[in-house]
VOTOR-757427 format. One line per field, with one value per residue: residue in three letters; x, y, z of N, C-alpha, C in turn. Coordinates in Angstrom, 3 decimals. Layout:
# residues N
lofi (Ala,...)
neast (X,...)
nnorth (Y,...)
nup (Z,...)
caeast (X,...)
canorth (Y,...)
caup (Z,...)
ceast (X,...)
cnorth (Y,...)
cup (Z,...)
This chain:
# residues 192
lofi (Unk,Unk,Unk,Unk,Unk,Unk,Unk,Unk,Unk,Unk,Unk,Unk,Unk,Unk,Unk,Unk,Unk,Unk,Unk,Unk,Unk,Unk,Unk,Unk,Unk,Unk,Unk,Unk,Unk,Unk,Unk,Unk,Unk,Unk,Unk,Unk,Unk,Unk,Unk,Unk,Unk,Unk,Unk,Unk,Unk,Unk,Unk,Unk,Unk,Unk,Unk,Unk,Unk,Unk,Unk,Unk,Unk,Unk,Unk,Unk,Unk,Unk,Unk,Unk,Unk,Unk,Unk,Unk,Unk,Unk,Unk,Unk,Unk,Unk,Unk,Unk,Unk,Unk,Unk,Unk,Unk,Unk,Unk,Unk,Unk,Unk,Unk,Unk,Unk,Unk,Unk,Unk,Unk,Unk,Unk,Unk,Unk,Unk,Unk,Unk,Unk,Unk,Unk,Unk,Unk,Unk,Unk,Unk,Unk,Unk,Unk,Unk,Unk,Unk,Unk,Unk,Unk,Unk,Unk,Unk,Unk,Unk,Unk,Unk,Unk,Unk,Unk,Unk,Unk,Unk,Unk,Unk,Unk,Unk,Unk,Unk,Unk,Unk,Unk,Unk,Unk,Unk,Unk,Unk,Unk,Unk,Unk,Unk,Unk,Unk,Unk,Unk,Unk,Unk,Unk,Unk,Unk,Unk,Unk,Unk,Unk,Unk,Unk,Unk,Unk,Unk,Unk,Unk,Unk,Unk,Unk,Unk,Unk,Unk,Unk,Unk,Unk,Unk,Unk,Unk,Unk,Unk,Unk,Unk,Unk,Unk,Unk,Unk,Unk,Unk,Unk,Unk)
neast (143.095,143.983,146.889,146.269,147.626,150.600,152.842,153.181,152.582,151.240,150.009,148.180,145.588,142.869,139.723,138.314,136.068,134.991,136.762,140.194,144.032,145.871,148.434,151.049,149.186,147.678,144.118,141.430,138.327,136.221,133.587,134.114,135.900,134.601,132.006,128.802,129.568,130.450,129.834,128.157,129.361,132.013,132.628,135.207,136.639,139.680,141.662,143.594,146.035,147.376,150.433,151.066,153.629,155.702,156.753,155.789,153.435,150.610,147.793,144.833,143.509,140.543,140.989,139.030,137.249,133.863,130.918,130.354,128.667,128.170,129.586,131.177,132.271,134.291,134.992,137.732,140.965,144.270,147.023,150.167,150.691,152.650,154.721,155.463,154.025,151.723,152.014,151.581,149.356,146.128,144.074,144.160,143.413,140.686,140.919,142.186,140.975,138.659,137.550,135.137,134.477,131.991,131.693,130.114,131.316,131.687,132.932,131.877,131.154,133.360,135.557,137.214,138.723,139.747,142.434,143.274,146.149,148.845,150.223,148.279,145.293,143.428,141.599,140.771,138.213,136.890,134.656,131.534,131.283,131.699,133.876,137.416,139.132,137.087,134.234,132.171,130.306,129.567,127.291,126.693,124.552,125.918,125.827,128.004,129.813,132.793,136.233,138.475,141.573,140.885,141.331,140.105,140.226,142.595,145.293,146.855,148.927,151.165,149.824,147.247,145.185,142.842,141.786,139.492,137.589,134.799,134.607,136.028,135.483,137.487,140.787,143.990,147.236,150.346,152.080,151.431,152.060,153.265,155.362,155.785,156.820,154.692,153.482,151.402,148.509,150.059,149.559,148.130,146.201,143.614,140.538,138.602)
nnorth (225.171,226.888,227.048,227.531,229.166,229.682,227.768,223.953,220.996,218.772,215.999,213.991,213.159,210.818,211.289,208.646,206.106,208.162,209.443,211.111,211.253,211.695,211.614,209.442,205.955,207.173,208.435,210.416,211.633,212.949,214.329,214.672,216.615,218.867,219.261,220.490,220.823,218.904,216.711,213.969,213.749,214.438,211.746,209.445,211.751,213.765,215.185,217.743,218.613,221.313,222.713,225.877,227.089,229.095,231.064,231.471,233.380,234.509,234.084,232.954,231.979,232.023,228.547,228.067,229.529,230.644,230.272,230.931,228.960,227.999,227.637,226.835,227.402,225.724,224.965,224.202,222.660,224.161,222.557,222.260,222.125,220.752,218.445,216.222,216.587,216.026,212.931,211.991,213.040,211.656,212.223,215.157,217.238,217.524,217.737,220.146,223.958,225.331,226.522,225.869,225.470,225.774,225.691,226.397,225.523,225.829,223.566,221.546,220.585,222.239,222.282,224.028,223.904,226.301,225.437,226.144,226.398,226.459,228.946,230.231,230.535,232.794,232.923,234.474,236.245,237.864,238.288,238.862,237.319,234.892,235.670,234.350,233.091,230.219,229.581,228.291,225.720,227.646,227.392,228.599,229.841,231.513,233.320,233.988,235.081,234.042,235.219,233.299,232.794,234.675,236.463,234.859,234.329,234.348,233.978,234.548,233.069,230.563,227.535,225.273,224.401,222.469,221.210,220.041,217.786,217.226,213.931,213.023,215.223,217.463,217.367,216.795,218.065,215.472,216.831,217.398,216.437,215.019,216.640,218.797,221.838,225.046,227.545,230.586,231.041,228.968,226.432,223.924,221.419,220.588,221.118,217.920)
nup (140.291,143.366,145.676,148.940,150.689,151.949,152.682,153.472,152.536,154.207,154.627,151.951,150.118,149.690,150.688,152.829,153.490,155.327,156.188,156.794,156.138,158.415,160.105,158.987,159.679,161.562,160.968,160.986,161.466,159.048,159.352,162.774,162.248,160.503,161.882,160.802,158.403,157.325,154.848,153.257,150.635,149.984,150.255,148.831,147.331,146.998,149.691,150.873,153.472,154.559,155.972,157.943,158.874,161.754,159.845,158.051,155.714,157.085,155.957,154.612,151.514,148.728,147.279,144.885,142.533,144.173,146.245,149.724,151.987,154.410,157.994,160.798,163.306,165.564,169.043,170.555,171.902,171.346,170.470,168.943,165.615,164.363,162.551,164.475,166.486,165.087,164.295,166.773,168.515,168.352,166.131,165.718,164.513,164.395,167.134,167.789,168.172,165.682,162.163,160.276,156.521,154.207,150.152,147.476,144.657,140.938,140.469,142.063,145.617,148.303,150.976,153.178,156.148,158.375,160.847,164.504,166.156,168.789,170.786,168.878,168.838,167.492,165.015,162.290,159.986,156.886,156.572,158.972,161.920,164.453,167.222,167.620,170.382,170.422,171.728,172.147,170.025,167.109,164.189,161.052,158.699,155.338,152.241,150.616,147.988,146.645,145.386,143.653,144.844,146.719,149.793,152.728,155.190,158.428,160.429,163.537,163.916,162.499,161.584,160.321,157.254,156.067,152.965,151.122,148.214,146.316,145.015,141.401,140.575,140.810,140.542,142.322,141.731,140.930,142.419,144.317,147.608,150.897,152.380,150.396,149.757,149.467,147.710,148.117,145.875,143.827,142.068,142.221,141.466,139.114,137.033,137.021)
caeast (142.919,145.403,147.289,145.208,147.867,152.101,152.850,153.919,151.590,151.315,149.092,147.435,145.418,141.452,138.600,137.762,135.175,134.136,137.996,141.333,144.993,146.633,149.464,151.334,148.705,146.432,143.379,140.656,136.820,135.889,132.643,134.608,136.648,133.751,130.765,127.795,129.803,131.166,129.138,128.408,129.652,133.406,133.939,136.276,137.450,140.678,141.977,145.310,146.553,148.523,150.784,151.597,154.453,155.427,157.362,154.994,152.308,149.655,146.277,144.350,142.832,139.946,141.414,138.649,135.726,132.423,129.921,130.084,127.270,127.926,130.359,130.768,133.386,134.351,136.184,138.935,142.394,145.632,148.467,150.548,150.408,154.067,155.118,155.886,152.442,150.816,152.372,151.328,148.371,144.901,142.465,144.777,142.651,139.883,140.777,141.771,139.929,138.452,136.657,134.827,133.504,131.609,131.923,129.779,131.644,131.337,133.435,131.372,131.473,134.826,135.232,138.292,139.187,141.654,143.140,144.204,147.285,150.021,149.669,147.467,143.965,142.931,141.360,139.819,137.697,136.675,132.841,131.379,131.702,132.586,135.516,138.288,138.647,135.547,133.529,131.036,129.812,128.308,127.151,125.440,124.208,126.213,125.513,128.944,130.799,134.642,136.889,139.336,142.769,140.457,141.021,138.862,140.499,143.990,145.918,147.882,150.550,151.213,148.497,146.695,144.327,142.641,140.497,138.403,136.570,134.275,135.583,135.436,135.400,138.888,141.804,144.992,148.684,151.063,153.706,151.039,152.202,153.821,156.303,156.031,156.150,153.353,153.248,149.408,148.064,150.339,148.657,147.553,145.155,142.800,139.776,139.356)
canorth (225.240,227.742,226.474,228.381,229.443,229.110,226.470,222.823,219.693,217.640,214.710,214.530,211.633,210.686,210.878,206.776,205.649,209.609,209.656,211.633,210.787,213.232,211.235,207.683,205.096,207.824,208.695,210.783,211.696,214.066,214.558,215.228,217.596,219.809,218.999,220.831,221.359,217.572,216.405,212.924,214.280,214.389,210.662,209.340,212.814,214.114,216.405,217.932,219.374,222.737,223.247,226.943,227.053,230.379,232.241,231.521,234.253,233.801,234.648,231.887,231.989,230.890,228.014,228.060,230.636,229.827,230.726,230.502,228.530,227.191,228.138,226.007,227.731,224.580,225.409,223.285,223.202,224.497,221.841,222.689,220.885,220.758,216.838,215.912,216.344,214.926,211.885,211.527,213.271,211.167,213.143,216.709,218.617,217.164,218.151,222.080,225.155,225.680,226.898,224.813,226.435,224.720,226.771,225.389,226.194,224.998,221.913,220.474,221.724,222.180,222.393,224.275,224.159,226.765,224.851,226.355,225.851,226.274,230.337,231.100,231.055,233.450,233.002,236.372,236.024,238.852,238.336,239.084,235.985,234.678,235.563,233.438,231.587,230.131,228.960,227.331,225.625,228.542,227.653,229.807,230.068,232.533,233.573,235.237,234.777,234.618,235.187,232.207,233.600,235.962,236.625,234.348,234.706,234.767,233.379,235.001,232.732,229.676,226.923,224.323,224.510,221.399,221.106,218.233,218.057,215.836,212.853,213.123,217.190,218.193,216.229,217.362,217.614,214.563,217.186,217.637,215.110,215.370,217.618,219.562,223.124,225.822,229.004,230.969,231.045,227.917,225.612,222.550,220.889,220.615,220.113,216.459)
caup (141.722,143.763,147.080,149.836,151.479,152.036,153.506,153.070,152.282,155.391,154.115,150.588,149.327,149.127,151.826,152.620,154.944,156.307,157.466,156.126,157.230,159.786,159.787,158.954,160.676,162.021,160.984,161.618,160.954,158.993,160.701,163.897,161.750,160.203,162.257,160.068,156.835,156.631,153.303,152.634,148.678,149.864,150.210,147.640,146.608,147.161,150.428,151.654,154.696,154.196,157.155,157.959,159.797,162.546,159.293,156.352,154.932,157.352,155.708,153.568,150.601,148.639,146.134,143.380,143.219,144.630,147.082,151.006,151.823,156.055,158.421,162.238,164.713,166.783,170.036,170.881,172.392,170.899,170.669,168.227,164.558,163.440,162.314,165.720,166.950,164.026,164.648,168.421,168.982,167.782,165.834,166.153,163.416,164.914,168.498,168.076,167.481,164.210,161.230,158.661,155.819,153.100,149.482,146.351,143.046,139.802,140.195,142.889,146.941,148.650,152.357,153.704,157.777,159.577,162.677,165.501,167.249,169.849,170.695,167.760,169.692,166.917,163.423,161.814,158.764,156.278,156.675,160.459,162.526,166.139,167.463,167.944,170.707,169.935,173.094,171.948,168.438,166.066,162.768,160.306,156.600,154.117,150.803,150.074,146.703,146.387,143.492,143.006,145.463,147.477,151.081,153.446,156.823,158.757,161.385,164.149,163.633,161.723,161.708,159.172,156.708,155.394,151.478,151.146,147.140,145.660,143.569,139.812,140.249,140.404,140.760,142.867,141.058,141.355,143.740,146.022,148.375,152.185,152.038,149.040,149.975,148.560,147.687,147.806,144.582,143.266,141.135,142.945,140.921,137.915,136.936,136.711)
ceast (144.213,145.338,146.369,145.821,149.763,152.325,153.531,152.991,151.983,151.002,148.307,146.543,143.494,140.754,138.122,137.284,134.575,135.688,139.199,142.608,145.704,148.374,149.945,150.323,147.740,145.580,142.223,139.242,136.853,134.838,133.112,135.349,136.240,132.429,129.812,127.918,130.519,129.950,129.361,129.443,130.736,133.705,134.124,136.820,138.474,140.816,143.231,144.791,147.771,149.333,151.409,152.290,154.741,155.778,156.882,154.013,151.185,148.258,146.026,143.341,142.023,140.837,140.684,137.329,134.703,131.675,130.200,128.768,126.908,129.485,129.947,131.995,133.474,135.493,137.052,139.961,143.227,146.976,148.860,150.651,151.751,154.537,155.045,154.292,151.270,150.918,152.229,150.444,147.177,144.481,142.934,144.031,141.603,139.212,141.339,140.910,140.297,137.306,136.332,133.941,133.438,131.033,131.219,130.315,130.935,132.316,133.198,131.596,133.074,134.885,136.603,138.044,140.303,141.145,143.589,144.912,147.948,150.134,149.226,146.554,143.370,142.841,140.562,139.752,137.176,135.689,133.192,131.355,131.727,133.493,136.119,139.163,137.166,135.826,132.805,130.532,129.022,128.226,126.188,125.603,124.851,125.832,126.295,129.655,132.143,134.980,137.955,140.796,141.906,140.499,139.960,139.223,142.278,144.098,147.050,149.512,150.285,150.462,148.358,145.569,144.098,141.487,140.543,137.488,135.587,134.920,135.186,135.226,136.570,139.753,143.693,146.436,148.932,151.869,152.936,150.941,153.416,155.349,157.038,155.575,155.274,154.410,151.946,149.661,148.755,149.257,148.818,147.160,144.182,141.386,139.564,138.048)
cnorth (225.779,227.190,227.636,229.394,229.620,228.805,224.839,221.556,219.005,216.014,215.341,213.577,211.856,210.226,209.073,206.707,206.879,210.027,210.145,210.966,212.089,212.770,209.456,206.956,205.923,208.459,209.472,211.022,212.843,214.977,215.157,216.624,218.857,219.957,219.294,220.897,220.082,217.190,215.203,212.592,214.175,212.908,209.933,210.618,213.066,215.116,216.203,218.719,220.538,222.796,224.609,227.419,229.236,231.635,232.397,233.128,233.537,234.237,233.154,232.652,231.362,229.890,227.812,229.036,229.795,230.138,229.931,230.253,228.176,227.245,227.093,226.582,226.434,224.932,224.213,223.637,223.758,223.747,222.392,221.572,220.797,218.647,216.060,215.323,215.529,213.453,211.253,212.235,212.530,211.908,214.785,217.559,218.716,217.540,219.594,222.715,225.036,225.682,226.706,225.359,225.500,225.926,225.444,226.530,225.148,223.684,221.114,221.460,220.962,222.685,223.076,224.770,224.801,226.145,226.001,225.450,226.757,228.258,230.871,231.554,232.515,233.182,234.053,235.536,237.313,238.781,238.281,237.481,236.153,234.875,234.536,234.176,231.298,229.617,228.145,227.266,226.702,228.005,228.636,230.054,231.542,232.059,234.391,234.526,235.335,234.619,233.938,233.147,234.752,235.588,235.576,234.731,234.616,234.312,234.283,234.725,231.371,228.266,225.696,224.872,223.238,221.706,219.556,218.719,216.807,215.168,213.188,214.507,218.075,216.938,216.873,217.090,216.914,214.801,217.296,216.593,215.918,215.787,218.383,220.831,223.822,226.899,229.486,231.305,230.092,227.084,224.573,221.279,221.097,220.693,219.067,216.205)
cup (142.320,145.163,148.056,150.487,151.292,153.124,153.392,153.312,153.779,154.910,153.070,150.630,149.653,150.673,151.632,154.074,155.854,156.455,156.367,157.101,157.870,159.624,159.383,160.334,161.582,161.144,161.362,160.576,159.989,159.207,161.754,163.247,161.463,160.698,161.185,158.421,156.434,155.889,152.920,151.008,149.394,149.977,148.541,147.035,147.556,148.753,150.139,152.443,154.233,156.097,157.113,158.936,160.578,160.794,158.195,156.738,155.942,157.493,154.267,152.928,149.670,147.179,144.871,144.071,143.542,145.730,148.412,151.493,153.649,156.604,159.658,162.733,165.620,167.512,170.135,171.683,171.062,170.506,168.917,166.993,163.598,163.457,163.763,166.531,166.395,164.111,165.933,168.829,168.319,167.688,166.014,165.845,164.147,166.337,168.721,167.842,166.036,163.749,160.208,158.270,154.561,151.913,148.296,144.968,142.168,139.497,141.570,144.429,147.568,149.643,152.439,155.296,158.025,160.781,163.211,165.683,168.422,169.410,169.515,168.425,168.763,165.466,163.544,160.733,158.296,155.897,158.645,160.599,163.771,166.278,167.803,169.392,170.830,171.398,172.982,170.247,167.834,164.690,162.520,158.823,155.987,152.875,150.632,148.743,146.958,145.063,143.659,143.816,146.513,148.994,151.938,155.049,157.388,159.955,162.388,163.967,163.371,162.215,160.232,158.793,155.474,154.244,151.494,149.613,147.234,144.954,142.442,139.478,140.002,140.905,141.489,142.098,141.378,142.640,144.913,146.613,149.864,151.928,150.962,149.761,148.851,148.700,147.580,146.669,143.617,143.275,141.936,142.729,140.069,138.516,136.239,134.957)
């Protein structure tokens, strides 16, 4: 499994109760997070948070091959998602713009969200789509295949991008933990 992106782990650790951590003592849904593409199948498996700060590489990528299967544009605000914020905003991921896409490989399905933030107000993706700033909720059914590192979409300027697996399907390295920087296409995680 390849990092998505470059960037720097925010929060790592295992979906419990529907909910991921954002930061120390907060919480959030992941329902609220992915509306159409949150998947009873992610709880007990593994996420992280990638943060992509203004001077990283900012285009994500997919981390294991597998088919785009559901897409949801959710509008939101902008606040910006650098430590600071994470730590004092409730529900941050939850409450910007963004784009949850649900991908079924062969080690189970794997959700990845770009956040907006703080003057981004633009995600581009390399299939047609809504533009960013979204306005209003779009989902919609694909049938696209990626390769494992391939292109999915891009960020004006530095942003988050959260993976959510199933349990028992892959298993995330030991380093990936809050504040371990990435590199895209660094190794991440197995399968479990």
């Amino acid at each position: 499994m390849a990092s998505p992106a470059d960037g720097v782990v925010s929060q790592a650790g295992t979906v419990a109760d529907g909910h991921l951590i954002q930061a120390k003592g907060i919480r959030y849904s992941l329902e609220a997070l992915a509306g159409s593409c949150a998947d009873p199948a992610f709880e007990g498996g593994p996420f992280c948070t990638v943060y992509l700060s203004p001077k990283d590489y900012h285009r994500v990528h997919v981390p294991l091959a597998g088919r785009l299967v559901r897409t949801e544009a959710i509008p939101g605000k902008l606040f910006s998602v650098n430590a600071a914020t994470e730590a004092h905003v409730e529900g941050l991921f939850a409450v910007n713009e963004r784009l949850a896409c649900l991908f079924e490989t062969e080690h189970g399905k794997m959700l990845a969200v770009m956040v907006g933030a703080l003057i981004v107000a633009s995600i581009e993706t390399v299939w047609d789509g809504p533009a960013s700033p979204y306005h209003e909720r779009v989902a919609a059914e694909h049938d696209r295949p990626f390769a494992k590192g391939e292109e999915m979409g891009r960020f004006l300027l530095g942003s988050s991008v959260v993976l959510a697996f199933e349990p028992g399907r892959v298993a995330l390295d030991d380093a990936v933990e809050a504040g371990h920087p990435l590199r895209m296409g660094e190794a991440i995680g197995r399968a479990a």
